[in-house]
C-alpha atoms as an extended CHARMM CRD file, in Angstrom:
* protein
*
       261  EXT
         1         1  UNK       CA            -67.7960000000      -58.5370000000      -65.6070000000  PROA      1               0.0000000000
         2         2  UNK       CA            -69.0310000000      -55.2000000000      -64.6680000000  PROA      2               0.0000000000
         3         3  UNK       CA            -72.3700000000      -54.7780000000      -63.9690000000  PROA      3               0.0000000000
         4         4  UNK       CA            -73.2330000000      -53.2500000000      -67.2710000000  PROA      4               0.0000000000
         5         5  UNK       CA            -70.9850000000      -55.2120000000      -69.5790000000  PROA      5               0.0000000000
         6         6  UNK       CA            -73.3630000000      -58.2260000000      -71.0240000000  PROA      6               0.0000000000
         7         7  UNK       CA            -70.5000000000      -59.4900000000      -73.6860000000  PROA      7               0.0000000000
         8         8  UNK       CA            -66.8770000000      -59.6530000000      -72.6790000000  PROA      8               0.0000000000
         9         9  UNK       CA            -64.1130000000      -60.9000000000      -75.4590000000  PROA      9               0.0000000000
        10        10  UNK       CA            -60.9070000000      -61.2600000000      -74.5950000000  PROA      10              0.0000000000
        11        11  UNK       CA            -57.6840000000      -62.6170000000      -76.3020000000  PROA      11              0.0000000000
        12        12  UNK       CA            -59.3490000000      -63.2140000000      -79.1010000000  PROA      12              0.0000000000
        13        13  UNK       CA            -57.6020000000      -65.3270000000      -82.1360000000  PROA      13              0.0000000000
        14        14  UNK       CA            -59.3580000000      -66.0870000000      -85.2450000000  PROA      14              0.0000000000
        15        15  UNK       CA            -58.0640000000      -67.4550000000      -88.2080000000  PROA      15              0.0000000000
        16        16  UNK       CA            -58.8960000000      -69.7030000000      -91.8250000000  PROA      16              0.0000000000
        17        17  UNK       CA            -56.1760000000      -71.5210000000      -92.9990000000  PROA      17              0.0000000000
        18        18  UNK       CA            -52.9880000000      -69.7590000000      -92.5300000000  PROA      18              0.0000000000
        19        19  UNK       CA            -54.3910000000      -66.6590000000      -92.3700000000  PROA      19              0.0000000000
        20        20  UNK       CA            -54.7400000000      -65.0840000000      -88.9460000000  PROA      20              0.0000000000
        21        21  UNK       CA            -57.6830000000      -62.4270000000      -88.6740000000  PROA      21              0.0000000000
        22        22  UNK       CA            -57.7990000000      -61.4020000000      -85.1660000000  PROA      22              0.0000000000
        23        23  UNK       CA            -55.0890000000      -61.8950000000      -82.6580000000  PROA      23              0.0000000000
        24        24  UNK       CA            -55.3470000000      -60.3440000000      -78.8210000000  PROA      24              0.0000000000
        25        25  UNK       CA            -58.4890000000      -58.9360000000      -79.6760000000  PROA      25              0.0000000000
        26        26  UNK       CA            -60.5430000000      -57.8020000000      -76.4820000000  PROA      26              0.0000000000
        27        27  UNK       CA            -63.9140000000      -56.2240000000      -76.4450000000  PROA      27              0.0000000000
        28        28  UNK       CA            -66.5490000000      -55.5830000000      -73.8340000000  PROA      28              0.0000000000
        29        29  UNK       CA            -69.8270000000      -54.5160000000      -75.1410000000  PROA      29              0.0000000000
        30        30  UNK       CA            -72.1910000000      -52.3730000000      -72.7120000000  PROA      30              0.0000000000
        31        31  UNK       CA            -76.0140000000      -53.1930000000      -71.9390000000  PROA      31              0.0000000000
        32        32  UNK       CA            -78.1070000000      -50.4560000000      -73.7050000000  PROA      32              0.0000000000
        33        33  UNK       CA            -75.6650000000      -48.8510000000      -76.0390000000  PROA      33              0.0000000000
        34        34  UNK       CA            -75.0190000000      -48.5680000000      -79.5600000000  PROA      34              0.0000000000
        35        35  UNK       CA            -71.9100000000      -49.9550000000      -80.4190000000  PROA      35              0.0000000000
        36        36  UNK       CA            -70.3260000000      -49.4060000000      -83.9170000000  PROA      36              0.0000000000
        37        37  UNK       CA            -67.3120000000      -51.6980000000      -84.9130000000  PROA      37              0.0000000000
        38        38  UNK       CA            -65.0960000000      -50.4210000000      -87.9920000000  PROA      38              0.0000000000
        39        39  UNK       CA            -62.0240000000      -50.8180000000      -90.0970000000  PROA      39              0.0000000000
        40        40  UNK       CA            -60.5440000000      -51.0890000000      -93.4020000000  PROA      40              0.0000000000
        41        41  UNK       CA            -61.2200000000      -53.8080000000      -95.5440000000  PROA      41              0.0000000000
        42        42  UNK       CA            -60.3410000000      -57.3840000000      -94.6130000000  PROA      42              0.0000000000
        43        43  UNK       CA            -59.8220000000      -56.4110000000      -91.0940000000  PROA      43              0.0000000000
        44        44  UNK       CA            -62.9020000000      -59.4930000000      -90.2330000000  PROA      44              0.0000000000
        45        45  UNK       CA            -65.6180000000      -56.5340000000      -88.9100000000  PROA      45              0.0000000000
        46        46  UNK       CA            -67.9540000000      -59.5670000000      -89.6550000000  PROA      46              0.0000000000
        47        47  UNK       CA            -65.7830000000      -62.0900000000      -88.6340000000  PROA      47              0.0000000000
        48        48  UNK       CA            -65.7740000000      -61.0450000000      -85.5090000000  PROA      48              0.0000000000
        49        49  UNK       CA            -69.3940000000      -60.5100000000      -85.5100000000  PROA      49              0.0000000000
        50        50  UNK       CA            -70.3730000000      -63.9180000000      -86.2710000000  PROA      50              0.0000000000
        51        51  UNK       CA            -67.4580000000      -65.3510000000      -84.0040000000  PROA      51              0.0000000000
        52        52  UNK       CA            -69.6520000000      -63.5160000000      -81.3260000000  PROA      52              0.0000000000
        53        53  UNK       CA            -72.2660000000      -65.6870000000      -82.6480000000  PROA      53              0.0000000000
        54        54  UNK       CA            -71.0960000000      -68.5010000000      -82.7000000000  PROA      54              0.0000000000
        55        55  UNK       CA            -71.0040000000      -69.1700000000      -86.1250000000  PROA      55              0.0000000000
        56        56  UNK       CA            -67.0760000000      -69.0140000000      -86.7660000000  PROA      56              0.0000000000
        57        57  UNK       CA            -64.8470000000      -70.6010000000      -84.1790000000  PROA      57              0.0000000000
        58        58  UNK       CA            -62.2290000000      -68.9790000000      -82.1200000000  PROA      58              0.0000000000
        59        59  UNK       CA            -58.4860000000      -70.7760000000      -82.1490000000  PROA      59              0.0000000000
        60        60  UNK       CA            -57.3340000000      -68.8500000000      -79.0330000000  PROA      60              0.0000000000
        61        61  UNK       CA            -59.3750000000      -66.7740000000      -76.6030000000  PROA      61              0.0000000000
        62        62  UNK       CA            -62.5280000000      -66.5900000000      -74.6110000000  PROA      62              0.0000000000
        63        63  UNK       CA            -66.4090000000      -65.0590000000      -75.2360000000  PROA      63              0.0000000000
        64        64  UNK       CA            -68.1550000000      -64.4710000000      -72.0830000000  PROA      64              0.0000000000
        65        65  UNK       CA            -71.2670000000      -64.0810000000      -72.7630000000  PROA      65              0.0000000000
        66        66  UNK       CA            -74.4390000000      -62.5660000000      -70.2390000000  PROA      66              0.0000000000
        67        67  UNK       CA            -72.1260000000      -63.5570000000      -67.6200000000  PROA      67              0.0000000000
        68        68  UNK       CA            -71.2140000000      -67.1650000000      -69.1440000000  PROA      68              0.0000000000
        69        69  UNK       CA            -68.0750000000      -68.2140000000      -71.0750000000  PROA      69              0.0000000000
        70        70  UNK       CA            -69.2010000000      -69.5650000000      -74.3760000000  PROA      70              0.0000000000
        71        71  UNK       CA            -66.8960000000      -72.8840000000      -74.0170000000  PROA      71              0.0000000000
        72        72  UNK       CA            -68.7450000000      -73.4770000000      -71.0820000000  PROA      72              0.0000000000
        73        73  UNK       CA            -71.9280000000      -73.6120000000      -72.0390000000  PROA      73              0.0000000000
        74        74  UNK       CA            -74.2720000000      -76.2930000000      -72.8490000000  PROA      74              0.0000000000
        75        75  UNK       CA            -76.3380000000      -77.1620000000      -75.7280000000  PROA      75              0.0000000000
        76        76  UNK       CA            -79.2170000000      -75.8310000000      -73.8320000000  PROA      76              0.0000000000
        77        77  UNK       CA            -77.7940000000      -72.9310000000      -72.4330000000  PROA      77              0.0000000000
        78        78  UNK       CA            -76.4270000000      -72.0930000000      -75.6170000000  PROA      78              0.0000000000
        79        79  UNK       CA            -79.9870000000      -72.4820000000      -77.1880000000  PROA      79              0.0000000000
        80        80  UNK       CA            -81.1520000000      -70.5000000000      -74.1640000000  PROA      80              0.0000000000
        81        81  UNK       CA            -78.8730000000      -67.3430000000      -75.0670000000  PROA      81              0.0000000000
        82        82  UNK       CA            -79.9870000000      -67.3250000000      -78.7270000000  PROA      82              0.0000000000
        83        83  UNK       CA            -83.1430000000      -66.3210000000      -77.7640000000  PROA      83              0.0000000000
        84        84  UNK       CA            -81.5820000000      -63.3200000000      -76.2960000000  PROA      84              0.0000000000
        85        85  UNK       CA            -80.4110000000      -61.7480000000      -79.4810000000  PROA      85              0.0000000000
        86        86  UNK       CA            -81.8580000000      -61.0990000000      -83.2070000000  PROA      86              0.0000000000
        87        87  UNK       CA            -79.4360000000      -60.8310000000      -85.9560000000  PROA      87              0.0000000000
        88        88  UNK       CA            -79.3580000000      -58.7780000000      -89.1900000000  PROA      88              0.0000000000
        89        89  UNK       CA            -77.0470000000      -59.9820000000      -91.9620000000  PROA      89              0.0000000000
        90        90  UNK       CA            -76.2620000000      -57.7420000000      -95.1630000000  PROA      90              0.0000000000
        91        91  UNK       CA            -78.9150000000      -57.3680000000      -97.5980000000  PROA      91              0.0000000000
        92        92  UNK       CA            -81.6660000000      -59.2140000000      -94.8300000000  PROA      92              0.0000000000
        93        93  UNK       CA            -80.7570000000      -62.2400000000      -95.3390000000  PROA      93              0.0000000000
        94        94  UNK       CA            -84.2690000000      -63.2790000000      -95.9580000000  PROA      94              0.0000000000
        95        95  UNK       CA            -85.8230000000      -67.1570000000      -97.0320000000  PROA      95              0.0000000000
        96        96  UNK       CA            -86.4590000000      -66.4090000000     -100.4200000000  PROA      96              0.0000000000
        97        97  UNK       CA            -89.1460000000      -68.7510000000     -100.3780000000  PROA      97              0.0000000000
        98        98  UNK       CA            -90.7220000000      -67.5020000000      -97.7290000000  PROA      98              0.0000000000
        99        99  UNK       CA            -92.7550000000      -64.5680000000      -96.9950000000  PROA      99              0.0000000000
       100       100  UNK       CA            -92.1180000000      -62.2520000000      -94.8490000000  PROA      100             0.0000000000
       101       101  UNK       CA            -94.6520000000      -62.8630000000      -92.5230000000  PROA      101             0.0000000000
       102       102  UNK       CA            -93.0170000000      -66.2870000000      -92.7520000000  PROA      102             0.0000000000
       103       103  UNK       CA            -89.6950000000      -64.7320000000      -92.1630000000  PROA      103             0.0000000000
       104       104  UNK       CA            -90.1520000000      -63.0220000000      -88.8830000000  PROA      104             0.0000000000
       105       105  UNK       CA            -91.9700000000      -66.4300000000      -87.6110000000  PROA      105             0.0000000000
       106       106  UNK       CA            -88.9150000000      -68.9610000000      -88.5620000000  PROA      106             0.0000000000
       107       107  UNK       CA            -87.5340000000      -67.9420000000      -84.8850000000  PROA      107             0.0000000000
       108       108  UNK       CA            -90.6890000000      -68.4350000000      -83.0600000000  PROA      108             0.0000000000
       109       109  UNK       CA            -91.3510000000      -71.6840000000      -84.6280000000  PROA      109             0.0000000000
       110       110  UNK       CA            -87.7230000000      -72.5660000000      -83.3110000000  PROA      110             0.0000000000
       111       111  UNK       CA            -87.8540000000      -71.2280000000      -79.9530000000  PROA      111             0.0000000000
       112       112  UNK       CA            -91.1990000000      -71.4680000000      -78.8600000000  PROA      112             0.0000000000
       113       113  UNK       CA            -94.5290000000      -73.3740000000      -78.8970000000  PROA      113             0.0000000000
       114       114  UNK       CA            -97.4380000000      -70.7200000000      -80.4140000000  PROA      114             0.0000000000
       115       115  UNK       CA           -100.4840000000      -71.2460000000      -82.0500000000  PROA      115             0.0000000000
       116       116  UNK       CA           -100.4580000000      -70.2660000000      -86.0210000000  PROA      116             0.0000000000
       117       117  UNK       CA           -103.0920000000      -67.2240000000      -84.7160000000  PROA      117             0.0000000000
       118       118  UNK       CA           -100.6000000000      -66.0030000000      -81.8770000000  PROA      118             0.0000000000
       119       119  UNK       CA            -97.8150000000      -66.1120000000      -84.6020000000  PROA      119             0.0000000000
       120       120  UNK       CA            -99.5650000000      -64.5170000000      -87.4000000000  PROA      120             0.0000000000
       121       121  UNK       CA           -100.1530000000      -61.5170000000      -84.8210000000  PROA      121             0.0000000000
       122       122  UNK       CA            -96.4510000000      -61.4660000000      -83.6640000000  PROA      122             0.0000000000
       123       123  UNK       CA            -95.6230000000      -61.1780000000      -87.1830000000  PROA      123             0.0000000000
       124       124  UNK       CA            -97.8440000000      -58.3500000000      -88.2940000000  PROA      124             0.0000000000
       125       125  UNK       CA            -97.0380000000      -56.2750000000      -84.6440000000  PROA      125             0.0000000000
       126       126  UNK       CA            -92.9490000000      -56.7500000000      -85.7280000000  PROA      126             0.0000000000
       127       127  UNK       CA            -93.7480000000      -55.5750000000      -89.7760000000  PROA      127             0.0000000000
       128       128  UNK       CA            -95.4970000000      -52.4580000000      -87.9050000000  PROA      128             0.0000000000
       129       129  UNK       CA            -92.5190000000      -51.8420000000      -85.6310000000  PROA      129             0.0000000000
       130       130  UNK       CA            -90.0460000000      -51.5960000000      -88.3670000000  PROA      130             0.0000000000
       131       131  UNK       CA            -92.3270000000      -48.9010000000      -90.7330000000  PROA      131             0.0000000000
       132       132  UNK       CA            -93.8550000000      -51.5840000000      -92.9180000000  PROA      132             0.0000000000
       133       133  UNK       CA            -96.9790000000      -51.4330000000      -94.3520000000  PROA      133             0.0000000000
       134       134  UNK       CA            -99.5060000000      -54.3740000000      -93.0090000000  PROA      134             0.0000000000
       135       135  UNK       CA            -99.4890000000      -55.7580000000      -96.6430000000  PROA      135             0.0000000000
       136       136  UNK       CA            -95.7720000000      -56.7090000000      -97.1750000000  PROA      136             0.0000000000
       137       137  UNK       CA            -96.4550000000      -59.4840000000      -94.9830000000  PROA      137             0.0000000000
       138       138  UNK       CA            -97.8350000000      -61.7620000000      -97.4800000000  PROA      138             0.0000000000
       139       139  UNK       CA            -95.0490000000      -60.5630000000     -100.1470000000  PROA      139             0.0000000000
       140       140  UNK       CA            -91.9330000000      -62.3140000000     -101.0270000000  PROA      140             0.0000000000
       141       141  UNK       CA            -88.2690000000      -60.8970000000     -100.4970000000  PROA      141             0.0000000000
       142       142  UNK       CA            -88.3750000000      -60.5600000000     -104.3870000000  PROA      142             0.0000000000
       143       143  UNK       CA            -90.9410000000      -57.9120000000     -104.3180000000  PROA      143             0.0000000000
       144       144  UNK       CA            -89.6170000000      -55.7250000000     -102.1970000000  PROA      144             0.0000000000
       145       145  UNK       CA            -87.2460000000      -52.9930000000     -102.5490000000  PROA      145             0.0000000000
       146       146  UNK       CA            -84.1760000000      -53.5140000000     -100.8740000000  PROA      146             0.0000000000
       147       147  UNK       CA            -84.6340000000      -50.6810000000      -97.4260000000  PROA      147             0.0000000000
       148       148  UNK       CA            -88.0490000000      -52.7870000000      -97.3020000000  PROA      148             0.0000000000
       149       149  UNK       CA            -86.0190000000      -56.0990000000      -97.0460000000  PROA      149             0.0000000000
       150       150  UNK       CA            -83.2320000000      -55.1610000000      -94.4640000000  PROA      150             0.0000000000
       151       151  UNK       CA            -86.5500000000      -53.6800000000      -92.3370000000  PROA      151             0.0000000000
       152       152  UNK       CA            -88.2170000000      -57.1830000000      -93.0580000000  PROA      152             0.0000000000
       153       153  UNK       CA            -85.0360000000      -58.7800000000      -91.7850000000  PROA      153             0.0000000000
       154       154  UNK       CA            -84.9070000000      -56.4080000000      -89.2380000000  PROA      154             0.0000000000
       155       155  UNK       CA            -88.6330000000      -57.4670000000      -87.7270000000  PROA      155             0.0000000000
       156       156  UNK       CA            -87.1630000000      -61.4120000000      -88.1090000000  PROA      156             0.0000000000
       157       157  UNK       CA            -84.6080000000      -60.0100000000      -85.8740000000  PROA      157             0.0000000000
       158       158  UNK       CA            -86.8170000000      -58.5050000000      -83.4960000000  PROA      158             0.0000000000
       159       159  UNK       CA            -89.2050000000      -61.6240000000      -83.7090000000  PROA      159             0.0000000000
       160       160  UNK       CA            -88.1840000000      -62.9440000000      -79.3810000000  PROA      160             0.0000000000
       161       161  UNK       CA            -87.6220000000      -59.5260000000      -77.9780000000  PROA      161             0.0000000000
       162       162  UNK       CA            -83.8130000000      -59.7670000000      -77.7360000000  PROA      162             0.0000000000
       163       163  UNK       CA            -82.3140000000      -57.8970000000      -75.7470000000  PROA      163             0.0000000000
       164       164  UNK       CA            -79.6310000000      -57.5610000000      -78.2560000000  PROA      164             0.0000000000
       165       165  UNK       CA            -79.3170000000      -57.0480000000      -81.9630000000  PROA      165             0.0000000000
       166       166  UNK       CA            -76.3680000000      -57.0850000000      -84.1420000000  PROA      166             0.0000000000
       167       167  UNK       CA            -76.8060000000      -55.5060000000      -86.9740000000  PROA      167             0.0000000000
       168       168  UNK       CA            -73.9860000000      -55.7380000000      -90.1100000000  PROA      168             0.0000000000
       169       169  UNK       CA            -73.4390000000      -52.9740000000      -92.4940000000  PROA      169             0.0000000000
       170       170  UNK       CA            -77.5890000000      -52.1570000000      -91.8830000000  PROA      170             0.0000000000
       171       171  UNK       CA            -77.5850000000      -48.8800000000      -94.0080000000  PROA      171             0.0000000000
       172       172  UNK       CA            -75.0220000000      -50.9980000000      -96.9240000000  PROA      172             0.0000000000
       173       173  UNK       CA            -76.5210000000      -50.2810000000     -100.6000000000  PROA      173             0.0000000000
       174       174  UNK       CA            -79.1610000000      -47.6170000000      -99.1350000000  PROA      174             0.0000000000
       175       175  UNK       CA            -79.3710000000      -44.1240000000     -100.9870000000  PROA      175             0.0000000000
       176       176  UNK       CA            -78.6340000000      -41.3520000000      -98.4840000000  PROA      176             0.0000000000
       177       177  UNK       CA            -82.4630000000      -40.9820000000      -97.5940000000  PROA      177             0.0000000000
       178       178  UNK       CA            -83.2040000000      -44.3210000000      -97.0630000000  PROA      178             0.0000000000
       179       179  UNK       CA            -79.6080000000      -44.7760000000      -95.1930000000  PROA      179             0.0000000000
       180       180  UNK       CA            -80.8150000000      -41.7150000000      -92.8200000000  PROA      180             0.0000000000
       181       181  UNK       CA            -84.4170000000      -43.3320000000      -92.2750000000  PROA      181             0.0000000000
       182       182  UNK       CA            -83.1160000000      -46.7930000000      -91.0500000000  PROA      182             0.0000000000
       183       183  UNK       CA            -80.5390000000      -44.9770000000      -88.7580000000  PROA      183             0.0000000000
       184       184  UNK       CA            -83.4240000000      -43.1910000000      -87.3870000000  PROA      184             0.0000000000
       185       185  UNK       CA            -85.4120000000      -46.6260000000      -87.0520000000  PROA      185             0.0000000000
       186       186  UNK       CA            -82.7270000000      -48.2970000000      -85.3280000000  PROA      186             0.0000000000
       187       187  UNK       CA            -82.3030000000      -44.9820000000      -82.8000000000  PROA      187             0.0000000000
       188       188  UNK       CA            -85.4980000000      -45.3610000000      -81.8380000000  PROA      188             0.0000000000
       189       189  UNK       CA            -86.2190000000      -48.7940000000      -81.5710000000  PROA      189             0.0000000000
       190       190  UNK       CA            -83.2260000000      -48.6330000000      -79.6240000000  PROA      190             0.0000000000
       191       191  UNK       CA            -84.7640000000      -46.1830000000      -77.1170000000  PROA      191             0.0000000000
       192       192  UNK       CA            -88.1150000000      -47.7640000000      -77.0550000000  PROA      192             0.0000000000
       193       193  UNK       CA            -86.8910000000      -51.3290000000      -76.2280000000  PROA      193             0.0000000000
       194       194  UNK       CA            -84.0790000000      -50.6020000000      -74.6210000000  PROA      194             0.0000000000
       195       195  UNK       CA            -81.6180000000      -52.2800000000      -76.4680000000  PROA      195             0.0000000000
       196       196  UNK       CA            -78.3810000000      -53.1940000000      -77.0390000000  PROA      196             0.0000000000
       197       197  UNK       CA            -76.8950000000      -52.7110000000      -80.4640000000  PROA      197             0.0000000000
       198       198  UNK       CA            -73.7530000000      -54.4310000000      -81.8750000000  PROA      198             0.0000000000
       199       199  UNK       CA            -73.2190000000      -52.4100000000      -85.3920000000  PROA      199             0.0000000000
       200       200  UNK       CA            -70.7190000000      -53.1550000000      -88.3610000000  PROA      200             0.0000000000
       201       201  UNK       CA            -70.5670000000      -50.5820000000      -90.6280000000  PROA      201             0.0000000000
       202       202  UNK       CA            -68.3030000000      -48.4540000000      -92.5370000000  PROA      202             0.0000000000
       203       203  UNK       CA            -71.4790000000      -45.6480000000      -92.6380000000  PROA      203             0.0000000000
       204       204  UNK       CA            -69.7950000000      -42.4620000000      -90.7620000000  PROA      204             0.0000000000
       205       205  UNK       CA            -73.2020000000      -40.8310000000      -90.9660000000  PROA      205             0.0000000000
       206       206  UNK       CA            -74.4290000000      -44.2110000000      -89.2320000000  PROA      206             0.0000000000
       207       207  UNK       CA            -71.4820000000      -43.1060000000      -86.4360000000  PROA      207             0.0000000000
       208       208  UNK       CA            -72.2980000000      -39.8120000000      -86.0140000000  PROA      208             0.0000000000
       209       209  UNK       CA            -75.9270000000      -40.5750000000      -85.6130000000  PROA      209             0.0000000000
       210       210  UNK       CA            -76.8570000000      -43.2560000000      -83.1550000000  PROA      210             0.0000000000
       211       211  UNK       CA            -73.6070000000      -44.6430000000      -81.7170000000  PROA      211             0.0000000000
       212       212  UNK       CA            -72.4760000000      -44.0840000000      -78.5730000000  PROA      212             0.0000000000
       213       213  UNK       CA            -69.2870000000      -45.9600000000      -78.8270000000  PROA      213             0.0000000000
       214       214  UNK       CA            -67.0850000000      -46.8630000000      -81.5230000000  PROA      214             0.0000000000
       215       215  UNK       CA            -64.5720000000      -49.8110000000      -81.2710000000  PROA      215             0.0000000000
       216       216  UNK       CA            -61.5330000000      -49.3330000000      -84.2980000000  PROA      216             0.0000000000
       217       217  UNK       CA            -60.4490000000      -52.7670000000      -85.7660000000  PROA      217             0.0000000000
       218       218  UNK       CA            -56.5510000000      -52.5100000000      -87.1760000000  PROA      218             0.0000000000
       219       219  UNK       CA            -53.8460000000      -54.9560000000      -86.9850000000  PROA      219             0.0000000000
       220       220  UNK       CA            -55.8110000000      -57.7400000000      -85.9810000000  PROA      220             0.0000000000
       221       221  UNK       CA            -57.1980000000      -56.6090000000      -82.7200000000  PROA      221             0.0000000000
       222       222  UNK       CA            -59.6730000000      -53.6910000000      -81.7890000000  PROA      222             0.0000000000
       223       223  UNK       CA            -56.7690000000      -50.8620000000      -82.0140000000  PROA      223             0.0000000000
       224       224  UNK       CA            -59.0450000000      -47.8130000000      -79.6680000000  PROA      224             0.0000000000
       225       225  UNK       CA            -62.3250000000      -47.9180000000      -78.4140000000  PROA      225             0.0000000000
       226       226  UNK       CA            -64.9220000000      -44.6400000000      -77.5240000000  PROA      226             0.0000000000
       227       227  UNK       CA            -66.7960000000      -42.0640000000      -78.7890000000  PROA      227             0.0000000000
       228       228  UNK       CA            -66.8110000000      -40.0030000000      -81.5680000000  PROA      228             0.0000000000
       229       229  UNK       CA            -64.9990000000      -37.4800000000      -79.6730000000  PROA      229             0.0000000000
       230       230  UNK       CA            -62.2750000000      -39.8570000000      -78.8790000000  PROA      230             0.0000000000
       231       231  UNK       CA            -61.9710000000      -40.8690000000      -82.3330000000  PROA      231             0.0000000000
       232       232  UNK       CA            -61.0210000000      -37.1830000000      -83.6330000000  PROA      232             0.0000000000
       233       233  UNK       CA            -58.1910000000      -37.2300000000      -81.6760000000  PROA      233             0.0000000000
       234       234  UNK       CA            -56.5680000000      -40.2770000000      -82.5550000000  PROA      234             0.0000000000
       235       235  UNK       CA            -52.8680000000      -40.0460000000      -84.3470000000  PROA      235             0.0000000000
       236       236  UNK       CA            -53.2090000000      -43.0970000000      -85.8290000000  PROA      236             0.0000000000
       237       237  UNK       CA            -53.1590000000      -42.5340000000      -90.0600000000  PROA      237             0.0000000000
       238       238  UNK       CA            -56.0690000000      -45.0680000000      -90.5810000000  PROA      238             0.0000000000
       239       239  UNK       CA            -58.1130000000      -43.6740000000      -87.9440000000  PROA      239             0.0000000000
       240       240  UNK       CA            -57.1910000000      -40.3120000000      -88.6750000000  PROA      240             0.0000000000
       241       241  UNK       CA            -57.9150000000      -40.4810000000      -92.4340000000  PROA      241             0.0000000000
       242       242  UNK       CA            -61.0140000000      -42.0380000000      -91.8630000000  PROA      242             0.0000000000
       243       243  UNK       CA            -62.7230000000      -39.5210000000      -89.2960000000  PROA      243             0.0000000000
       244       244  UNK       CA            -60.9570000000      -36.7790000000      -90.8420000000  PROA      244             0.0000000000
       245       245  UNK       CA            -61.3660000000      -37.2280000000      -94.2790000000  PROA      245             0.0000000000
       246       246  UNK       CA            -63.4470000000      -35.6730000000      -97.1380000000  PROA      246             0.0000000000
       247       247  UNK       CA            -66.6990000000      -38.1400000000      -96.1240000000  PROA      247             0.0000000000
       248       248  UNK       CA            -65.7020000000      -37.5090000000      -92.0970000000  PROA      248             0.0000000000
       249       249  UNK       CA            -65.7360000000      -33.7420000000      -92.1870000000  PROA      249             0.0000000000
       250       250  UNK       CA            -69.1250000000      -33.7910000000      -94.5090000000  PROA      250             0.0000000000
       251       251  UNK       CA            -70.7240000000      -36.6250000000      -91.3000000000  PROA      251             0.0000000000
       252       252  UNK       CA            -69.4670000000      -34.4730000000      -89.0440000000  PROA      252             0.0000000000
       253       253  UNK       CA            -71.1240000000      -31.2270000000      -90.7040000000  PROA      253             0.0000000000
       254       254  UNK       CA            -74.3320000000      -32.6350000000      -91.2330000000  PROA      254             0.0000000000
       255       255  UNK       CA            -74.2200000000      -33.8560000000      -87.5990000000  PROA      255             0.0000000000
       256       256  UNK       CA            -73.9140000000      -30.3230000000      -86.3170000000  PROA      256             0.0000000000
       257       257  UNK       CA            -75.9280000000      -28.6750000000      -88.8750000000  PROA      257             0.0000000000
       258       258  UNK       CA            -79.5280000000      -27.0340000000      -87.3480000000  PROA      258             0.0000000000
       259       259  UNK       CA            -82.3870000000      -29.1710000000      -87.5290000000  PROA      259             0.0000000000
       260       260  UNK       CA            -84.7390000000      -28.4910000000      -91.1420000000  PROA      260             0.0000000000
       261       261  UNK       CA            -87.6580000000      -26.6880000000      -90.1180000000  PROA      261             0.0000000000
């Protein structure tokens, strides 16, 4: 691994049934930068996310992970790497019996040992982070819009301090406004902390905006990786219709339009 690469995937092969999603896929994702994954439909952009997790298992390949191959690890070291990232699934994923003060501390009650009092005050400091008001705490995902719930799931993410979050289709369902505040909210969170961001989205604004690097999916493997720069001058139809099409050139001329005053 290079010194900066914290997840390394290589000859990657997933598949369900008969179908094969990924084959030869390889990926290295960077400490500290904002990595968006995309692709057409069906091309397993969340697959491959929670394959990364550990939630869907590889047939072929290897996942190194902070320096550790996932097949090698213990139990405990497995446990032990968990705490290093916070997820955020589609739509918050959020206990619907819980609130969200409840939410955020599901993590902390499964890592660590805290008093309710210390958890209670992790809880409100994460709602605050995000750009919640103290009193959705005590709500319940069913009261709350749905920008309010991915920034509830969001905090649940941030509950340990990961070091890195993955994030799928964040800004999904989100009117433009509320799509543009949460890519702000990630941007800076991401500055603040320091962290490193593992993105699935299909939100070109959400390219343009905060990611440094973008990694392609297409026939089964990640097809280019790099930044937006690299993407505009890729021959490649899907790519090209995609970052050059009527929603590409509008990103792309909000990106470089002047700053409201």
């Amino acid at each position: 691994m290079t010194d900066d690469t914290i997840i390394r995937v290589r000859d990657l092969k997933t598949q369900f049934g008969d179908q094969v999603v990924h084959e030869h896929l390889d990926l290295d994702i960077h400490s500290g930068e904002v990595l968006g994954i995309v692709g057409g439909s069906g091309t397993g952009k969340s697959v491959l996310l929670r394959t990364i997790l550990g939630l869907n298992h590889a047939v072929e390949g290897s996942i190194e992970i902070f320096g550790k191959l996932r097949s090698e690890m213990t139990p405990e070291e497995e446990h032990a790497v968990e705490r290093r990232w916070g997820v955020l699934f589609q739509d918050g994923a959020l206990f619907s019996s819980l609130t969200v003060a409840q939410n955020i501390q599901v993590p902390l009650k499964e890592h660590l040992k805290l008093s309710q009092t210390l958890m209670d005050e992790i809880a409100a400091l994460k709602i605050a982070l995000v750009g919640l008001p103290a009193e959705a705490g005590p709500k319940f995902p069913s009261e709350l819009s749905g920008g309010m719930r991915k920034r509830a799931g969001l905090a649940r993410a941030l509950a340990l301090d990961p070091e890195i979050v993955f994030l799928d289709e964040p800004t999904a369902g989100l009117d433009p406004i509320g799509a543009s505040a949460f890519d702000d909210l990630i941007k800076n969170l991401q500055a603040t902390l320091g962290l490193t961001v593992f993105m699935v989205t299909h939100d070109l604004d959400s390219l343009y905006a905060i990611c440094d690097r973008i990694a392609v999916l297409a026939h089964k493997k990640v097809l280019v990786t790099g930044p937006i720069s690299e993407m505009l001058k890729q021959e490649e139809p899907w790519i090209k219709e995609y970052f050059h099409g009527p929603r590409g050139r509008a990103a792309m001329a909000a990106k470089s339009a002047p700053p409201r005053s």
